[in-house]
MIROZA-768273 format. One record per residue: residue number from 1; x negated, y, z negated of N, C-alpha, C in turn. Coordinates in nm, 4 decimals, decimal comma. Layout:
<sites>
NUM:X:Y:Z:X:Y:Z:X:Y:Z
...
</sites>
This chain:
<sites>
1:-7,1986:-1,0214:1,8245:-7,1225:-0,9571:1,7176:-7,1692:-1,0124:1,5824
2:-7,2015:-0,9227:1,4983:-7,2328:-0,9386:1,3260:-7,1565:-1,0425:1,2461
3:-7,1918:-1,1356:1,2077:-7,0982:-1,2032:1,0862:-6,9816:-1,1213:1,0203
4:-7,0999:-0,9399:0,9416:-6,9683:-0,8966:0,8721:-6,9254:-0,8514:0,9355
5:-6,9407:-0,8025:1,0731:-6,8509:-0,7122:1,1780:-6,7003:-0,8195:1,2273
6:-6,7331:-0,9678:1,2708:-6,6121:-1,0890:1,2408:-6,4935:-1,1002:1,1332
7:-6,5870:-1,0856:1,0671:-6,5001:-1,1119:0,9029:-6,4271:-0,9750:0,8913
8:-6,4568:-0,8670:0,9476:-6,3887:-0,7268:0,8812:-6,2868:-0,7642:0,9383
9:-6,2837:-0,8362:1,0827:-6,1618:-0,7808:1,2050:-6,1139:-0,9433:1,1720
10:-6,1271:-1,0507:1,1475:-6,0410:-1,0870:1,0790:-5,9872:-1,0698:0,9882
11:-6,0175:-0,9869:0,8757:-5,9291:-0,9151:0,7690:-5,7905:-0,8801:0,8155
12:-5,9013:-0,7414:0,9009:-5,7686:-0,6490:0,9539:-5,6702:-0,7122:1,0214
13:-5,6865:-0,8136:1,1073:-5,6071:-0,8993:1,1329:-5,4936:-0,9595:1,0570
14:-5,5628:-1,0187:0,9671:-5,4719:-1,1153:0,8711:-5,4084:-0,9900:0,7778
15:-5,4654:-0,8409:0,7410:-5,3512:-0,8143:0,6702:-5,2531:-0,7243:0,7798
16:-5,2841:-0,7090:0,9116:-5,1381:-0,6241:1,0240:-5,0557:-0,7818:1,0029
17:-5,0943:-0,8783:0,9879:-4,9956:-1,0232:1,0561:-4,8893:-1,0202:0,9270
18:-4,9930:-1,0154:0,7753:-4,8698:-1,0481:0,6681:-4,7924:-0,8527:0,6772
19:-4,8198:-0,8041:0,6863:-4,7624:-0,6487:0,6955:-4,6320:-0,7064:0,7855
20:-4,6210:-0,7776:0,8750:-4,5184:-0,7777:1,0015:-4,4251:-0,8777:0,9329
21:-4,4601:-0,9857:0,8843:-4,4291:-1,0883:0,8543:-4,3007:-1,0552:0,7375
22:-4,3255:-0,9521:0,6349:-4,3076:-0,8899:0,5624:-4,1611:-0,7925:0,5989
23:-4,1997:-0,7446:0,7039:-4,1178:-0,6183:0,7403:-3,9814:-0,7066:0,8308
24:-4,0264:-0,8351:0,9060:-3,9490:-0,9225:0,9150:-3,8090:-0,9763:0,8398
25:-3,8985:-1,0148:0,7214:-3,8134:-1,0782:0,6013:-3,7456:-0,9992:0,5218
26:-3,7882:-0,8791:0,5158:-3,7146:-0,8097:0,4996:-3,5474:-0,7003:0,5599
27:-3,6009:-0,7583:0,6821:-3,4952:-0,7284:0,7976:-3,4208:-0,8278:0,7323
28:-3,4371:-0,9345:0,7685:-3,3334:-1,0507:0,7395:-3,2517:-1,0773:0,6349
29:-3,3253:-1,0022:0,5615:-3,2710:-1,0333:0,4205:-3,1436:-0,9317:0,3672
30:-3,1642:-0,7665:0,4366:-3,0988:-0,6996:0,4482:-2,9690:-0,7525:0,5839
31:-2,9733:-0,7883:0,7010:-2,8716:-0,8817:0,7249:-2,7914:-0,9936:0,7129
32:-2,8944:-1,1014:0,5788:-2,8111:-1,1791:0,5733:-2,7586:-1,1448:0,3795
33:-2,7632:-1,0361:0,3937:-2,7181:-0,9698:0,2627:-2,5538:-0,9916:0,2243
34:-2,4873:-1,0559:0,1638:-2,3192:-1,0450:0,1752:-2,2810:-0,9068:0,1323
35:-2,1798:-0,8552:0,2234:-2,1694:-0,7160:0,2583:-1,9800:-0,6627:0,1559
36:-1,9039:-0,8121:0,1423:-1,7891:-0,8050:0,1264:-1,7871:-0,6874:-0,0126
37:-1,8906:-0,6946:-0,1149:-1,8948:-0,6349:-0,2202:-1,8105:-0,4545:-0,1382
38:-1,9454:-0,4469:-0,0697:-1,9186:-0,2999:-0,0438:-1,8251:-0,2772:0,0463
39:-1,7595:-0,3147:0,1136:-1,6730:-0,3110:0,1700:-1,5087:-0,2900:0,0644
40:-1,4942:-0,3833:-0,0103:-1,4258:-0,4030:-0,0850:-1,3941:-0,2576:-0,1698
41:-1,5477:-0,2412:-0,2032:-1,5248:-0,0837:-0,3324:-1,5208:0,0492:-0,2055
42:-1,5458:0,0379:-0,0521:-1,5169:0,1251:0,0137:-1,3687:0,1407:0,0136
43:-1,3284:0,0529:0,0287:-1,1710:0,0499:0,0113:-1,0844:0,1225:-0,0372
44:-1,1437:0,0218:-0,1788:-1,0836:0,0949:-0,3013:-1,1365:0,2545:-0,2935
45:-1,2160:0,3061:-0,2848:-1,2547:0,4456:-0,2816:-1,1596:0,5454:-0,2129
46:-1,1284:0,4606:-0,0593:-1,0554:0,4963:0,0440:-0,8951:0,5452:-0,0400
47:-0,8979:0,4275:-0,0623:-0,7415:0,4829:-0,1266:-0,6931:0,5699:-0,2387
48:-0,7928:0,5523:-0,3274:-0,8077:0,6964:-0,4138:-0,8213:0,7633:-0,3748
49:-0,9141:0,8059:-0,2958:-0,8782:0,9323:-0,1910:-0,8048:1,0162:-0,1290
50:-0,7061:0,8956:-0,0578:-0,5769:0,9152:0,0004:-0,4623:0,9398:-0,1358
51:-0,5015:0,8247:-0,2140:-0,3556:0,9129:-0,3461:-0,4292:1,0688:-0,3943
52:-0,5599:1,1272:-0,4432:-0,5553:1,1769:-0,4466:-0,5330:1,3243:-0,3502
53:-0,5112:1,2842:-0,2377:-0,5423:1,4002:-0,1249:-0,3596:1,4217:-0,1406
54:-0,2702:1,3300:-0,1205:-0,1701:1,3334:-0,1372:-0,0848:1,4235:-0,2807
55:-0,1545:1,3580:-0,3837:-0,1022:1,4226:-0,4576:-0,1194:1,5860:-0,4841
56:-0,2580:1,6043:-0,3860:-0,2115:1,7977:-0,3964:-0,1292:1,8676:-0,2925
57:-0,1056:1,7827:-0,1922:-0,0132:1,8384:-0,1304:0,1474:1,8154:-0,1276
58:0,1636:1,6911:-0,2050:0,2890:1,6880:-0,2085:0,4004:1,7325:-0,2877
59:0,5079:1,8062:-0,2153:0,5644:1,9258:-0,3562:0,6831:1,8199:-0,3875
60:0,7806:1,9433:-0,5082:0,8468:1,8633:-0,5784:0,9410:1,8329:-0,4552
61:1,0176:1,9231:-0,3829:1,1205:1,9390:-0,3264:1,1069:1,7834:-0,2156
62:0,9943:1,7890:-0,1599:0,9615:1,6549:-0,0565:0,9526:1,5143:-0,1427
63:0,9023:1,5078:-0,2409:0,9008:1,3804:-0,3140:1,0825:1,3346:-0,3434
64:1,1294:1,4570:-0,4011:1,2738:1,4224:-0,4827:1,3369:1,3350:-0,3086
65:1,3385:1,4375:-0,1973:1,3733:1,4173:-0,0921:1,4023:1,2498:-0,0080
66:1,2319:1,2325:-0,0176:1,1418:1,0840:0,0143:1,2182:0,9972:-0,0879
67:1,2459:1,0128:-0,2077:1,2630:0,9379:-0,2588:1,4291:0,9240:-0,2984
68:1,5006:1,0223:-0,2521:1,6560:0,9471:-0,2684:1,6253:0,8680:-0,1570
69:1,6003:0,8896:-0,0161:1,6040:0,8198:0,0987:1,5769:0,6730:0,0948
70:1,4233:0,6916:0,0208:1,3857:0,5437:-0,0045:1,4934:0,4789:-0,0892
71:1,5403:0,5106:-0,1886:1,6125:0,4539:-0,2822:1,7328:0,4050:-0,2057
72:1,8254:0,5093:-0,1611:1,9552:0,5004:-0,0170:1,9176:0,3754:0,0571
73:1,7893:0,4156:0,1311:1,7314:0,2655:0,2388:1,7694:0,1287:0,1415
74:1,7127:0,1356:0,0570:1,6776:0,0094:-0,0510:1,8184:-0,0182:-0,0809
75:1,9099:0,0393:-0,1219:2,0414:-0,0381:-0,1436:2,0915:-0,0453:-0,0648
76:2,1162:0,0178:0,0227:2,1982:-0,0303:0,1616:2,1405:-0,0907:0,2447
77:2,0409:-0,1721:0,2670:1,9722:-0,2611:0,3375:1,9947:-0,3664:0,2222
78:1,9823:-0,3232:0,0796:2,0280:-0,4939:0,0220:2,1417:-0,5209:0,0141
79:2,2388:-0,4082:0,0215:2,3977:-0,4557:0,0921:2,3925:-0,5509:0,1795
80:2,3150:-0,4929:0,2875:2,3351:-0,5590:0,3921:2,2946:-0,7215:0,3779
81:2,1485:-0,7267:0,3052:2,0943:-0,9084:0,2951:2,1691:-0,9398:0,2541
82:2,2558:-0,9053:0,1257:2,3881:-0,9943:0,0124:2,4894:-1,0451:0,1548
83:2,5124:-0,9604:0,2573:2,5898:-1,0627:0,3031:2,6106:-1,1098:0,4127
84:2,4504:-1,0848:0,4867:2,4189:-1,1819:0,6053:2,3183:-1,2886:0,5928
85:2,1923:-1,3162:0,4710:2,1214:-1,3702:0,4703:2,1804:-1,5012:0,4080
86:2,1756:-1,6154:0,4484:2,1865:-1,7809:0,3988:2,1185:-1,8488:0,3009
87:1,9849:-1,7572:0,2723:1,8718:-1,7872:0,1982:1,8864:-1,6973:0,0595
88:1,9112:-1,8157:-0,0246:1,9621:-1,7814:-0,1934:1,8110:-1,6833:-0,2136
89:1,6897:-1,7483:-0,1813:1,5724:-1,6441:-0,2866:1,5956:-1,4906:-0,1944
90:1,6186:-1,4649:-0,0937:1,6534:-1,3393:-0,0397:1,7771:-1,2827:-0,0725
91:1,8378:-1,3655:-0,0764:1,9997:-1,2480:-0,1790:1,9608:-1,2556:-0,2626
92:1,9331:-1,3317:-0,4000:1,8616:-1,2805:-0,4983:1,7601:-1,1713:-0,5024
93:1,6356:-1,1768:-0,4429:1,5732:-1,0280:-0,3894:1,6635:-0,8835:-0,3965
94:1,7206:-0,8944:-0,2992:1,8572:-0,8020:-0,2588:1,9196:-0,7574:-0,3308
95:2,0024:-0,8773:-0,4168:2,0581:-0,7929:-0,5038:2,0089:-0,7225:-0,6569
96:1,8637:-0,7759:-0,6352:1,7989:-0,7177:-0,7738:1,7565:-0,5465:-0,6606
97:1,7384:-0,5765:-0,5330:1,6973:-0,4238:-0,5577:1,8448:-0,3296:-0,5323
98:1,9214:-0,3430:-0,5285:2,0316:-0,2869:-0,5069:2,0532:-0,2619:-0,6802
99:2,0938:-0,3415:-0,7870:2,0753:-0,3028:-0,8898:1,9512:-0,2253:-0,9318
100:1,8300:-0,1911:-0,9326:1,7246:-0,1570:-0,9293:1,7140:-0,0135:-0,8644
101:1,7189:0,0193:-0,7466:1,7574:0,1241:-0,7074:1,8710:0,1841:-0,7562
102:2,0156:0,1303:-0,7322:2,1188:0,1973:-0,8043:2,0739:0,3163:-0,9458
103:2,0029:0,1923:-1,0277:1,9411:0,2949:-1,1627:1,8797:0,4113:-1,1091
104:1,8058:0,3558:-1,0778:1,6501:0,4574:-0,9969:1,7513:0,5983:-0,9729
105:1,8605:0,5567:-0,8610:1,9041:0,6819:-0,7717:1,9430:0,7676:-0,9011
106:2,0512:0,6971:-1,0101:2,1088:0,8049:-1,1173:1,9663:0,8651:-1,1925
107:1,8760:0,7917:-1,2306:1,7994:0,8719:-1,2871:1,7545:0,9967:-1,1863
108:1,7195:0,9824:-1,0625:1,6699:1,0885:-1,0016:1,7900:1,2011:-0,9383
109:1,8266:1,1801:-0,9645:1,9623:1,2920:-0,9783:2,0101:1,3683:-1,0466
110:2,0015:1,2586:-1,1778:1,9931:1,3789:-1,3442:1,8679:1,4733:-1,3270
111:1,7284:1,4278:-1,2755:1,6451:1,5028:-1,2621:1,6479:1,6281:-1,1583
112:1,6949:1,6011:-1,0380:1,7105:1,6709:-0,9423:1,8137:1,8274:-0,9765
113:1,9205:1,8073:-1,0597:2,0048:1,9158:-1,1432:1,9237:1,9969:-1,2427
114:1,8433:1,9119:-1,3239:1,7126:1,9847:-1,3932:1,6517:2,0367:-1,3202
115:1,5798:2,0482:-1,2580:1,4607:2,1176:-1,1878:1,5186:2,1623:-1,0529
116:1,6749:2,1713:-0,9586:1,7266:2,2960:-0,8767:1,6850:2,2065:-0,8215
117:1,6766:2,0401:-0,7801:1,6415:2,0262:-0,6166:1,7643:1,9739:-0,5526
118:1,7377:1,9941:-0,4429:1,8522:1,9052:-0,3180:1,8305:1,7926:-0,3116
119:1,9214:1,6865:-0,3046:1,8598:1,5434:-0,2681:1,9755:1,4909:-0,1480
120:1,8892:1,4406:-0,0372:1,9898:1,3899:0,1128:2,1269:1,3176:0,0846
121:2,1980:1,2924:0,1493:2,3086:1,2194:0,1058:2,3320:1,1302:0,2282
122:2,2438:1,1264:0,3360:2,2547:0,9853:0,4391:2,0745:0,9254:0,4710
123:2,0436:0,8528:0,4863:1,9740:0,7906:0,5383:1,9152:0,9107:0,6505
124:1,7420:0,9030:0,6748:1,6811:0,9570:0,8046:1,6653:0,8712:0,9138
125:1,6428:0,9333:1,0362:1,6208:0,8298:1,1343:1,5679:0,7536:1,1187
126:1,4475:0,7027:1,0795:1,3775:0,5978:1,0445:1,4251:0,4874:0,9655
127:1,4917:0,5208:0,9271:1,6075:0,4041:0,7916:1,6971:0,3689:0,8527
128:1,7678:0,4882:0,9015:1,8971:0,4598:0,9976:1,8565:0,3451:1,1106
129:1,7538:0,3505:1,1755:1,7098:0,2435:1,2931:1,6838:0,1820:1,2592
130:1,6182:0,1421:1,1306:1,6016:0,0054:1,0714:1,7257:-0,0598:1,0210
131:1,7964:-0,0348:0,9908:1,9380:-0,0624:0,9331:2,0220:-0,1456:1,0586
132:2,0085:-0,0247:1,1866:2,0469:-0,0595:1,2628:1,9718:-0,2258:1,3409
133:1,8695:-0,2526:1,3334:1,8084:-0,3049:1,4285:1,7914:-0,4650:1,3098
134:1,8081:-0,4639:1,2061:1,8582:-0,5288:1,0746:1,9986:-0,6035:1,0966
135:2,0627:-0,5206:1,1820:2,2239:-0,5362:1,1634:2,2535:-0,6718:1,2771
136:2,1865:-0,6229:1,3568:2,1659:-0,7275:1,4734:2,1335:-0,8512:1,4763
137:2,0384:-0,8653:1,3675:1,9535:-0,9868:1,3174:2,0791:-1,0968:1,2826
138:2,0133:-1,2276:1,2899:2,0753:-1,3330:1,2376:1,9881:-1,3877:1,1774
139:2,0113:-1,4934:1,0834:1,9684:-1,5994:1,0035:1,8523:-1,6348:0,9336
140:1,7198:-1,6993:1,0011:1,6225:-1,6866:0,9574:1,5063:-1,5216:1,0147
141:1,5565:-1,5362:1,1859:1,5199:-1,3767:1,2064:1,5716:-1,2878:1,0981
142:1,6735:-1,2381:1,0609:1,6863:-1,1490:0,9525:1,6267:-1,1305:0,8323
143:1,6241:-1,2467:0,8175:1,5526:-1,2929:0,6533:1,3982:-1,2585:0,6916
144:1,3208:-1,2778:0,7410:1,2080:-1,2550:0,7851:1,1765:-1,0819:0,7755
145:1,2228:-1,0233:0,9389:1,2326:-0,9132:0,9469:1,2710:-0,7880:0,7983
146:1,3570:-0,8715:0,7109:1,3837:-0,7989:0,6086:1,2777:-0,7601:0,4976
147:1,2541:-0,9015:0,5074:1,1187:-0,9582:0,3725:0,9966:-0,8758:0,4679
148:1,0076:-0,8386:0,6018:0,8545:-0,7898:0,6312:0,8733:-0,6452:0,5759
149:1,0061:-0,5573:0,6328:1,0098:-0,4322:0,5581:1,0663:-0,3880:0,4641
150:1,1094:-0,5051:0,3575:1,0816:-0,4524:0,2509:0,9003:-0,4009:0,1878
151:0,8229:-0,5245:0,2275:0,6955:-0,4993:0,2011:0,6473:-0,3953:0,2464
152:0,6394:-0,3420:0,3821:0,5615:-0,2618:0,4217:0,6768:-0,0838:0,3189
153:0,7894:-0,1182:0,3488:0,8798:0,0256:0,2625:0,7952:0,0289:0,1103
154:0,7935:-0,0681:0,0608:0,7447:-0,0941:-0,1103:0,6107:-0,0280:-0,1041
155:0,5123:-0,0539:-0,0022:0,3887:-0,0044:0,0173:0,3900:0,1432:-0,0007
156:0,4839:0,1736:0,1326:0,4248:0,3184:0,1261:0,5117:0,4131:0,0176
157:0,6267:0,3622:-0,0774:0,6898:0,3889:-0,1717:0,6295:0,4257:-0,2842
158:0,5006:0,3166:-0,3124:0,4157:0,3122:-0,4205:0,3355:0,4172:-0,4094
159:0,2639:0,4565:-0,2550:0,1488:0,5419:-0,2510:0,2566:0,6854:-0,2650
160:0,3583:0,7045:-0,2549:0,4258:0,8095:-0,2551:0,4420:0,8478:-0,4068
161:0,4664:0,7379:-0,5292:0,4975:0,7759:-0,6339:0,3891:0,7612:-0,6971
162:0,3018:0,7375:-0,6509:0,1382:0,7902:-0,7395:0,1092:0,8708:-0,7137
163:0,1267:0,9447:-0,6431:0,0619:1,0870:-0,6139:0,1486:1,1584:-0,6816
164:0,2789:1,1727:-0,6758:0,3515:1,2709:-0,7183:0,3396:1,2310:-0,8956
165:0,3373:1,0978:-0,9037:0,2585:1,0693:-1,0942:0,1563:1,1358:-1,1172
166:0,0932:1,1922:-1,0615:-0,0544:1,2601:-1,0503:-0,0527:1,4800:-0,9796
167:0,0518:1,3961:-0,9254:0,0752:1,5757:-0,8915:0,0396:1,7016:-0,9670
168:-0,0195:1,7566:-1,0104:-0,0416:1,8577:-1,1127:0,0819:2,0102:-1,0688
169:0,1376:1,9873:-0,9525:0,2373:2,1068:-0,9619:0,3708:2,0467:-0,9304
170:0,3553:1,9030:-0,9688:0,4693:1,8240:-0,9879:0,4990:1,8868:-1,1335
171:0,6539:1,9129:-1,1586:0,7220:1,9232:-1,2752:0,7830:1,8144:-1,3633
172:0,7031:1,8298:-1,4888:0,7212:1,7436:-1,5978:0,8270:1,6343:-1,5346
173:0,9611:1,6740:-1,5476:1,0711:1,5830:-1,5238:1,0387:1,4633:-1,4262
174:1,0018:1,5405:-1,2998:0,9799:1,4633:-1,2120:0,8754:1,3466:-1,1929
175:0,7288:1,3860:-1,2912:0,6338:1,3146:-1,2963:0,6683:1,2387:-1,3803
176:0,7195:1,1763:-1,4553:0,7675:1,1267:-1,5323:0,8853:1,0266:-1,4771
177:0,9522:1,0534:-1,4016:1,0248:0,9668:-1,3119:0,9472:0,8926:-1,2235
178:0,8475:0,9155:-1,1467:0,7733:0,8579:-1,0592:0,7047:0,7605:-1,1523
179:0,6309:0,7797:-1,2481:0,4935:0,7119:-1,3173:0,5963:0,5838:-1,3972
180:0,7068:0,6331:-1,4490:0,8225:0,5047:-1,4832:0,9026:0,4198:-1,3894
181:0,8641:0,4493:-1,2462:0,9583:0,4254:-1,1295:0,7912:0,2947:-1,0897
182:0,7266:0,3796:-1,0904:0,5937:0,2961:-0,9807:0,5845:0,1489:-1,0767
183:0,5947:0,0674:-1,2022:0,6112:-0,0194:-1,1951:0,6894:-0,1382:-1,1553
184:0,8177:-0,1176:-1,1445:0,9126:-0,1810:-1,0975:0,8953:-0,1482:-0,9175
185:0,8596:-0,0406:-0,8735:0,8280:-0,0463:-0,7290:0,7238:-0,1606:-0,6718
186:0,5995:-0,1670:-0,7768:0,4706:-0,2412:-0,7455:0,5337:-0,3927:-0,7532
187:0,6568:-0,4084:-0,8371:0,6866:-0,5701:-0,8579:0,7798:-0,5865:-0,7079
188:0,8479:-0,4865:-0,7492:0,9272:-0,5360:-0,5468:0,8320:-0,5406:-0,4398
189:0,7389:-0,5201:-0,4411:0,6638:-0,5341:-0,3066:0,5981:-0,6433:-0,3670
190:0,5628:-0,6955:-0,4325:0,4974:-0,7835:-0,4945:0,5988:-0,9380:-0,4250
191:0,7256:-0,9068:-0,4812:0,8158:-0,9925:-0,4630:0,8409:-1,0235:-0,2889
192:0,8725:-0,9222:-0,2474:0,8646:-0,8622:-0,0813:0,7645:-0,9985:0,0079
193:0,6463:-1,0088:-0,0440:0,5163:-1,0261:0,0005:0,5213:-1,1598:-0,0522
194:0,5673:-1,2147:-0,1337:0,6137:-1,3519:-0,1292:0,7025:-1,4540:-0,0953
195:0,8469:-1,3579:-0,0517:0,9622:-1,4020:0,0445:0,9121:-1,3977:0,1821
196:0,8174:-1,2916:0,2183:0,7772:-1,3173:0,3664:0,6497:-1,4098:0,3628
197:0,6198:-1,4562:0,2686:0,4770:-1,5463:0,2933:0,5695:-1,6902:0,3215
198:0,6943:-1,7254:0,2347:0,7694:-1,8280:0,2732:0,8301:-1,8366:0,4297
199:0,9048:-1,7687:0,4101:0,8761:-1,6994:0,5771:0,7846:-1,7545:0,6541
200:0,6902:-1,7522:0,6724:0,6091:-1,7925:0,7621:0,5641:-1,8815:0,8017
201:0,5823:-2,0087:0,6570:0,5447:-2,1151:0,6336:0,6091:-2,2139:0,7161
</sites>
């Protein structure tokens, strides 16, 4: 074999080896890539999504609805903490949302006469069984169980009154109640999520 005929095919050699070497490190680099970024803004995407998908379907009549209920749930479940729970930062909780809602309910009532809607006058099953299954509770179980659904109620309370803040065949009155309602909602779950983190401790 030729000197330059050696030397070519070690070339070709040495450049398939760095070509691989290459395509390697580059694998790796794309797996050991930190991924949390995108994950994070998938999220967030996710849920804009969901408020916006919500807010075109949700009418006035179902929001006013959802939301005496929630409001109903919320004071009569903080009836209830004021006077089974032992734990001062949870009656405090309690009775701020019982005052808190109380408002809430009159404002959405004056609204509800404006704009012809119906609003429930008991609790739905879902409230009702929580109430019930609440009632049972004692001491630190109660306090717990309470502080967990208040959080998870506050959650889906919030995603309910952003959409209808955003509603475009939501009526003035009403959007306007929601978009002034969703801050004080975002602080009770806020609050929620720190009585049950004690909780746990």
């Amino acid at each position: 074999m030729s000197e330059n005929l050696w030397r070519g095919l070690l070339s070709a050699a040495l450049i398939v080896s760095q070509a691989f070497a290459c395509t390697v490190s580059a694998q790796q680099t794309d797996e050991n890539r930190p991924r949390q970024s995108t994950i994070d803004r998938g999220t967030g995407v996710d849920m804009t999504r969901k408020t916006n998908a919500m807010s075109k379907t949700v009418s006035p009549q179902y929001f006013a609805s959802q939301a005496a209920v929630i409001g109903k749930a919320e004071i009569e479940l903080g009836q209830l903490a004021v006077q089974k729970s032992q734990d001062d930062d949870v009656r405090k909780y309690a009775q701020r949302m019982v005052k808190d809602h109380e408002a809430a309910a009159a404002k959405l009532e004056k609204v509800a006469k404006q704009t012809n809607l119906m609003l429930p006058e008991s609790l739905d099953a879902e409230h009702e069984a929580l109430k019930q299954k609440l009632s049972g509770l004692q001491g630190a179980a109660f306090d717990r169980e309470y502080s967990k659904a208040m959080a998870k109620g506050h959650d889906k309370a919030v995603a309910l009154f952003e959409a209808a803040s955003q509603a475009p065949q939501m009526p003035a009155e009403l959007k306007e109640f929601a978009a002034s309602t969703l801050p004080t909602l975002k602080e009770h779950g806020e609050l929620s999520r720190s009585l049950y983190a004690d909780e746990k401790e």
